[in-house]
N, C-alpha and C positions, 0 to 999 in steps of 0.2 A: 940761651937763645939769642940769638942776633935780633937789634932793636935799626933794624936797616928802613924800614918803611916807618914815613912819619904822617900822621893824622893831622890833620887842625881841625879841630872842635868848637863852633863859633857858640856861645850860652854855656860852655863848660859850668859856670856857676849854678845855672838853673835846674828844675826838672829833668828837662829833653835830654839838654846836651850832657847833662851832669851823668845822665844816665850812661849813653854813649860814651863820656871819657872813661868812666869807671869799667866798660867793657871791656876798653881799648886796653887800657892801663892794666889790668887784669890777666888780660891774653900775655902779656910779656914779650909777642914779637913785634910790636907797632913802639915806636915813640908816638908821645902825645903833648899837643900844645894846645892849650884850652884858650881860648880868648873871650876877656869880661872885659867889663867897661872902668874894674875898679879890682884892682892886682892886689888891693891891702885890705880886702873884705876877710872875713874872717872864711869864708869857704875856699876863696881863692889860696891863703894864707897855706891851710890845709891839704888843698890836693898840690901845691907845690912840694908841701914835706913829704907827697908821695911818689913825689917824683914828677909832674905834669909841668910842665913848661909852659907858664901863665904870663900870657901875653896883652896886656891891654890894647886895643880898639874900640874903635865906633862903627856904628853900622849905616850910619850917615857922614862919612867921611870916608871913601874909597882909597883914600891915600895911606890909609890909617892898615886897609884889610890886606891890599897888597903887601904890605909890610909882613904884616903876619900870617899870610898865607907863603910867603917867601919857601922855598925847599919842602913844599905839601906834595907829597904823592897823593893823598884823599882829605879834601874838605868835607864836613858835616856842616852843614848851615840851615838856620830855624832863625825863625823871624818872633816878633811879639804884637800883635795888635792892641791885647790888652792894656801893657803899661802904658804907654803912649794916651791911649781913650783916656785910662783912668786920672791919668797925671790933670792935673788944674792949670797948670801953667799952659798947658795946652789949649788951654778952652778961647784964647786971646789968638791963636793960629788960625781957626776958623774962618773961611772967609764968609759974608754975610749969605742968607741963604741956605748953605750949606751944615748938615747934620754932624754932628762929631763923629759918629759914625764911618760916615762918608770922609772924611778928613785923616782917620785915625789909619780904613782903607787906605787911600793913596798914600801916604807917610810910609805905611807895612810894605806896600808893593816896590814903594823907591829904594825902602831898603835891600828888599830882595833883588832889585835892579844893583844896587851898588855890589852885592854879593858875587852875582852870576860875572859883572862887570869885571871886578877885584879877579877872580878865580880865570878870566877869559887871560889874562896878563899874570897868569901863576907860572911858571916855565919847566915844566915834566910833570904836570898836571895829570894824573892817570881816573880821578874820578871823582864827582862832586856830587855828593849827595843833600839833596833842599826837601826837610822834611815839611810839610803843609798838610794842613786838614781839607778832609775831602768841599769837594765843591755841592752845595746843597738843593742847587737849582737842578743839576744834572740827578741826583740823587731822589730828589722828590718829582722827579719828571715834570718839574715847572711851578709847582706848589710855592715853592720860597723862591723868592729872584734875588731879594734886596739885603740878604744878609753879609753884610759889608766886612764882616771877621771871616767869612769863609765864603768870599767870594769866586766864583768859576774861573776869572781870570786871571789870578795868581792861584789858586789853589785847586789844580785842574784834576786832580786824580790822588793826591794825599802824595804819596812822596815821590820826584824826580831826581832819577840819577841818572846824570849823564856818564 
């Protein structure tokens, strides 16, 4: 089969995306370029000997996604709330005031801003898929407002593909 259509898979390392490259990769008509933040991890290591095209990025550095979004017919992009919250070095980015929560929130949402940004400046661009969990305000019909990991406005409906 012809490997003509090429994916970029942003978390290729992780859960989400790992899942999704292993899809890709699997099917045999898509090339697959994974992008992690760390090319010499032992998973990245691995799905390169399968073949994946593991490309380092940040997801706070746009200049970084463009790069590796470069020749994407389909992006896959997923974000992380958690690592960021859970990280300690984080805890000094806080401004005063303000909940880690709410911090760890806008951090996620910039990324995805960087993402949609990156992908808007991809050149034969055919589809960009942003996987997010459902929004929980709209879900509980007002019940929950404040939950800042799955907030309504980055996380409008669980996954957007343009």
């Amino acid at each position: 089969m012809s490997h003509s259509k090429l994916i970029v898979v942003i978390g290729a390392t992780g859960t989400q995306g790992g899942s999704v490259t292993e899809t890709f990769r699997m099917d045999g008509s898509w090339r697959v370029r994974g992008i992690t933040r760390n090319t010499s991890s032992d998973v990245a290591k691995k799905l390169s000997e399968k073949g994946v095209e593991m490309v380092a990025a940040n997801l706070d550095d746009t200049s970084s996604l463009v790069s590796a979004f470069q020749g994407a017919d389909v992006i896959f992009g997923v974000t992380d709330f958690w690592q960021p919250y859970m990280n300690p070095a984080n805890r000094e980015k806080v401004k005063p005031g303000q909940a880690m929560n709410e911090w760890a929130y806008e951090y996620e949402k910039q990324q995805g801003m960087n993402i949609f940004d990156a992908a808007a400046k991809t050149e034969g661009l055919q589809r960009l898929v942003f996987s997010t969990l459902p929004g929980p305000n709209k879900w509980t019909r007002g019940k929950l407002t404040k939950v800042c990991g799955y907030d309504d406005s980055l996380h409008a409906t669980g996954t957007l593909v343009c």
